[in-house]
N, C-alpha and C positions, 0 to 999 in steps of 0.2 A: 703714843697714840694706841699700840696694842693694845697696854694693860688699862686703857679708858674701855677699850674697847670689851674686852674681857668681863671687865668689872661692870659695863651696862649689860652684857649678856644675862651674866651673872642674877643682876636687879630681874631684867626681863623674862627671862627661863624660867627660874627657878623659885621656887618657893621655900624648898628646903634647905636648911643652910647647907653650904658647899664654899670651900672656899676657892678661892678665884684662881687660884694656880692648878686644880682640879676642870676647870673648862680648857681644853687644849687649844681651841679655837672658836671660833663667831665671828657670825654676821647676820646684820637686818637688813632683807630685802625687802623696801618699801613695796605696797600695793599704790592702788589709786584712792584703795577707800581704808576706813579706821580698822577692818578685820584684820588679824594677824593668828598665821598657822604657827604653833612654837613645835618646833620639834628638838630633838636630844638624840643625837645618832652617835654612833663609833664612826661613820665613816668621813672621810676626811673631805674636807670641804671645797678641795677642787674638783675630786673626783662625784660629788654628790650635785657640785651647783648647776649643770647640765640640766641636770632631774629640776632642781626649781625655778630653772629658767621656762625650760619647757610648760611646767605646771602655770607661772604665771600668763606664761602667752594666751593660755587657753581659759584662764581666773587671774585676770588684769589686774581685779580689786582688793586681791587679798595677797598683803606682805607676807613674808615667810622669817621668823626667829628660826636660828638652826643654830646653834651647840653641840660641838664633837666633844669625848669624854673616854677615855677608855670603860672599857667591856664592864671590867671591876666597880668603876666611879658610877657610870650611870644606873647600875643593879642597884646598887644601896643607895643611889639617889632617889627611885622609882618607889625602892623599900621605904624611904623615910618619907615620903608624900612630893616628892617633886613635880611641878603644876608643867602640865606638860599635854599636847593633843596627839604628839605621832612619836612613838619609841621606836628607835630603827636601830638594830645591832649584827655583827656578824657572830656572837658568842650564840651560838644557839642553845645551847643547855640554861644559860643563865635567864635567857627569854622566856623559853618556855618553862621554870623556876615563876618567873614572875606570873608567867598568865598560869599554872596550874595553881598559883595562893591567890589564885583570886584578885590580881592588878587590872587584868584586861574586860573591856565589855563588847560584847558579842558586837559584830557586822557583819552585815548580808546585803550583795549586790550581785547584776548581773555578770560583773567582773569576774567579783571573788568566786562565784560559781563555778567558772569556769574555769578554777586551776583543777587540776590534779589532786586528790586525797594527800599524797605525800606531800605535798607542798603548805598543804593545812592541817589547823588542827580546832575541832569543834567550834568555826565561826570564829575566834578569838585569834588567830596569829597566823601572818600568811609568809609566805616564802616570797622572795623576788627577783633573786639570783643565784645559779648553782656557782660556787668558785673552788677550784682545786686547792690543797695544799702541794707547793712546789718548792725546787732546789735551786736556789738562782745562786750561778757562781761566776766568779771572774775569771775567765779563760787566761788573759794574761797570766795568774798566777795557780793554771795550770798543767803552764806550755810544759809538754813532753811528754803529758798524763794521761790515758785514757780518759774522758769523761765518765762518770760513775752514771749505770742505767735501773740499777737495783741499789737497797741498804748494803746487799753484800758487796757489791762492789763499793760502794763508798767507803763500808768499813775497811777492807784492804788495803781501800787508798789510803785512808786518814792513818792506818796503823802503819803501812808501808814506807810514810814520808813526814813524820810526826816534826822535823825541823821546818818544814815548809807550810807545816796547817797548824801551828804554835799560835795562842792568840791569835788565830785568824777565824775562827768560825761560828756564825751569827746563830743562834735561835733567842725563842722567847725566854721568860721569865715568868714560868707557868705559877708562879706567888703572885704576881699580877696582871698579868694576863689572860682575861676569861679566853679571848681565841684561845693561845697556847696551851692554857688549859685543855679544853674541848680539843686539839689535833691531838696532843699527847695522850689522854685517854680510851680517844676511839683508834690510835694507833696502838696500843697495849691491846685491847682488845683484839687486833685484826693478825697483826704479825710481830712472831717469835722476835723478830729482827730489833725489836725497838729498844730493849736495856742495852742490849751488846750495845749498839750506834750511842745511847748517852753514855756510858764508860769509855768508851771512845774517847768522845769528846769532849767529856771531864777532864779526861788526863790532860788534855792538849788543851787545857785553857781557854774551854768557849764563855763570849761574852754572852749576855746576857739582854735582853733587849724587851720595851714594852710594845711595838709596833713594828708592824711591815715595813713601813715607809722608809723607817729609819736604818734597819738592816740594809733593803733594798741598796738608799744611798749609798751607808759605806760599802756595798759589794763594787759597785760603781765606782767609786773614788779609791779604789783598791786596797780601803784598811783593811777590808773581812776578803778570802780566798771565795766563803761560802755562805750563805745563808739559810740556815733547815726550817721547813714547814714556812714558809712565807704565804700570801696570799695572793694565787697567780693571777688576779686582776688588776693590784698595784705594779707586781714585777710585768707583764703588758703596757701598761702606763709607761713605767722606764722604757723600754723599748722604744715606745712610739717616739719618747721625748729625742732619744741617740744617746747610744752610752760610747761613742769610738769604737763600737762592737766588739768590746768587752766583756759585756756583760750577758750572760746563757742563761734561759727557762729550761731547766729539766723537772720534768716527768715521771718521776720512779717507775717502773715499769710490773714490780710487784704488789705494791699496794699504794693507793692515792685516797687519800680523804677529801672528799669534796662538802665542804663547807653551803649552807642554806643561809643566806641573807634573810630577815626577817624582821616582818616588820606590825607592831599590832597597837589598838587605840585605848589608851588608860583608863583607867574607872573615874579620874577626876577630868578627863579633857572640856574642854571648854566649847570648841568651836569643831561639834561634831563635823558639822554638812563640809569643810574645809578638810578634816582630816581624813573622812571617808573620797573626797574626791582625790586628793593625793596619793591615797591608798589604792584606787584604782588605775590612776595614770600608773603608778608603778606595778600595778599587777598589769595591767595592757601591755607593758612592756617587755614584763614578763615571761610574756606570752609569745612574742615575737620568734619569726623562725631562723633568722639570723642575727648576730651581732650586731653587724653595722657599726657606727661609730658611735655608739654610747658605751661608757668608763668601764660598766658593768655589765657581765656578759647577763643572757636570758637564761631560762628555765631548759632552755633544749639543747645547752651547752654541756651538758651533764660527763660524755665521752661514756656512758655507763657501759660496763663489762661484767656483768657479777662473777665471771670465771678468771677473771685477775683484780675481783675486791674494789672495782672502778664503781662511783656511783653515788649520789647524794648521803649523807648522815640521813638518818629518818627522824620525824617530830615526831613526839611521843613521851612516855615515861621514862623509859631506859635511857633517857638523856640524864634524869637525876641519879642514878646510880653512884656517880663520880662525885657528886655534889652532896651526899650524905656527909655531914660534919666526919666519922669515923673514916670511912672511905678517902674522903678528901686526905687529912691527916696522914692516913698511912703511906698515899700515893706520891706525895709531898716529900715524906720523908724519905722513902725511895730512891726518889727524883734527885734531891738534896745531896743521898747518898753518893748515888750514882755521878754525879757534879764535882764530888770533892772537895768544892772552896765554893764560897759564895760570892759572887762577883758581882761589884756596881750594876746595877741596873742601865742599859744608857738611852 
């Protein structure tokens, strides 16, 4: 029933070919009437379907198509014409990529007005949630250890106890993963700390990972000791679920990338007046001054510090820096180097 499922996605979504093991997940929320919202998002679809419950209660009549896709598949999905009305990603460089060649078409409401400059950029792609990148680690397998509060501290630990954090330590797999990508860039940029911490971690055999989600579990089910640069509104998630309180959000406390959800309407959308209303539910939300109980924190969750490097990524140019075919390459191969071995994706 999945891969029926998958595979009507697939028919429904998309226009461009994709093949059907590239949709990670789907589902049709019926409306009451024949309009349907298609969106194509990174985020994963427990944590999103809150959002289009809500949206329906308030537009009864309009079903909602939604396809999750990692960061990488849905960019060159958009790139090859994929038929689509709301592009929602946490890759922020690869987004704004698409809206500065010209994918996205301008929107203007009293909503969108009202965010913040940082959180937009020229009418075309709005922000909708700030989210930290964070350290979630299994305490059980770090009984006797200090918790690490800095890279330097981490580095010590990992170097100090390399039999106990052997194949145990989770990050991305910055060759396919636009998140991963985008932390590990704007971490090079920020702090000295970031080569030393992958040599590290090379040596000791870190896996490799295309999602949050999925590090997350295994830090929970205590394959992984650690998980690096995760996205601290999934590792929340776990929490809320109960991990036997095992399972710890840290903080770094010298530098934190906080990540911009974002979200903008294609040049081929279909069903403007549905997309622009969704685009506002979520920017209202936004906007909000507390959390509350929605998956995904608001825009005021930022924790920003500029004298400890605390504070949203900015939208802008300098997001394609990284993304320059040459750039990319070199940083890769660095990255690669610094890894030692190339490990299963998992």
């Amino acid at each position: 029933m999945r891969y029926a499922c998958l595979a009507l996605g697939l028919i429904l979504s998309l226009v461009a070919p994709l093949a059907a093991q590239e949709i990670e997940d789907y589902r049709m929320f019926p409306g009451t009437g024949p309009q349907v919202l298609r969106i194509v998002s990174t985020t994963d679809l427990d944590v999103f379907e809150p959002y289009i419950r809500a949206f329906q209660s308030e537009r009864p009549e309009i079903g909602v198509d939604y396809s999750v896709m990692s960061s990488s598949v849905l960019h060159r999905a958009i790139q090859q014409g994929a038929q689509a009305d709301l592009v929602i990603s946490s890759a922020m460089d690869l987004q704004f990529q698409l809206v500065n060649d010209g994918f996205a078409r301008s929107y203007r409401s009293e909503m969108a007005d009202a965010l913040p400059d940082w959180a937009r950029w020229r009418d075309q792609i709005y922000a909708f949630t700030t989210e930290p990148a964070v350290v979630v680690v299994n305490t059980a397998r770090f009984a006797g250890l200090d918790l690490p509060t800095t890279r330097q501290d981490l580095i010590a630990s990992l170097r100090g106890n390399p039999d106990r954090f052997s194949d145990s330590i989770g990050t991305y797999d910055l060759r396919e993963s636009g998140l991963g990508y985008l932390f590990a860039t704007q971490e090079d940029r920020s702090t000295d700390a970031f080569w030393r911490l992958n040599e590290v971690m090379g040596r000791l055999g870190t896996q490799l990972y295309c999602c949050s989600s999925q590090m997350i579990d295994d830090v929970a089910s205590g394959r992984l000791a650690l998980a690096y640069n995760v996205l601290g509104s999934y590792a929340a998630e776990e929490l809320a679920r109960g991990s036997g309180g095992q399972v710890q959000v840290l903080r770094m406390e010298d530098f934190a990338n906080v990540m911009l959800r974002t979200a903008f309407i294609p040049v081929n959308a279909q069903e403007l007046t549905a997309a622009g209303a969704m685009l506002d539910m979520l920017i209202r939300l936004a906007l909000r001054d507390e959390a509350g109980e929605w998956p995904l924190p608001p825009l005021s969750q930022t924790g920003e510090d500029p004298t400890l490097g605390f504070g949203p990524i900015r939208l802008g140019p300098g997001l394609l820096t990284y993304l320059d075919p040459l750039n990319r390459r070199a940083f890769l191969a660095e990255w690669e180097n610094a890894m030692e071995q190339n490990r299963v994706p998992r």
